[in-house]
C-alpha positions, 0 to 999 in steps of 0.5 A: 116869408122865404124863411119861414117857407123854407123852414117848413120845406127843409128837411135838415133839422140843423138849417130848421134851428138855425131860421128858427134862431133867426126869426127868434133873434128877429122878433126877439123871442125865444126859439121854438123847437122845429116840430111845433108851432111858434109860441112864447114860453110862458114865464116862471114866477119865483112866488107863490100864492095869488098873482097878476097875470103878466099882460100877454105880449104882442107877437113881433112880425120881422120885416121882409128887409129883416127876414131877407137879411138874415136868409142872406146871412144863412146863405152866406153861413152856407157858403163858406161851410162848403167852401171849406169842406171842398177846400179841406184835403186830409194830411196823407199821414197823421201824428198820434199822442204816445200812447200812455204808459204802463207803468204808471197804471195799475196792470190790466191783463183786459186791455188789448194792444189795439184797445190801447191805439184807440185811446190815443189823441191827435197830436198837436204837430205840424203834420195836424196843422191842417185838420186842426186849422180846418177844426177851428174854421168850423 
């Protein structure tokens, strides 16, 4: 129940999907996308010509233990996402790869020295270390 309130309540589409997976994982079914209502995605049948219907399945309700659990989880999800965010200081210099050589390319008269700093890549340095120790975290 508080998942499915704050499914309606919340405004970021990232924290809607995430219940909706969720509740989705709980009734194992598939998720639903956030701005319809829930329903089962019909199936597709490989045959063509005349068929049985498949029987329609009953709709799974989670439990509240379940359905509070897993507001747990997201809760938990939540808070060690802010925790890293607040913990996270960016190095005050940062290392870049070189950038690729002339020489080795065609000659292109278009490409401009500030063009060229845009193409170049984070280092893997110890200098990075902390923004690709943060980038692995998330």
């Amino acid at each position: 129940e508080q998942l499915e309130a704050r499914l309606n309540n919340d405004q970021s589409n990232e924290i809607k999907d995430t219940i909706q997976a969720v509740l989705a994982s709980l009734a194992h079914t598939q998720p639903t996308p956030t701005t319809g209502p829930v329903t089962s995605a019909p199936s597709v049948s490989s045959h063509k010509g005349k068929e049985k219907a498949p029987e329609p399945q009953p709709e799974v309700k989670p439990t509240p233990g379940a359905a509070h659990k897993a507001l747990e989880s997201v809760r938990n999800i939540e808070a060690r996402l802010t925790a890293l965010q607040d913990e996270f200081e960016f190095p005050s210099e940062v290392d870049f790869s070189p950038a690729p050589s002339r020489s080795s390319s065609p000659v292109r008269d278009d490409i401009s020295e500030s063009d060229t700093l845009t193409l170049r890549k984070l280092a893997y340095t110890a200098r990075n270390h902390p923004i690709r120790s943060y980038e692995q975290a998330l």
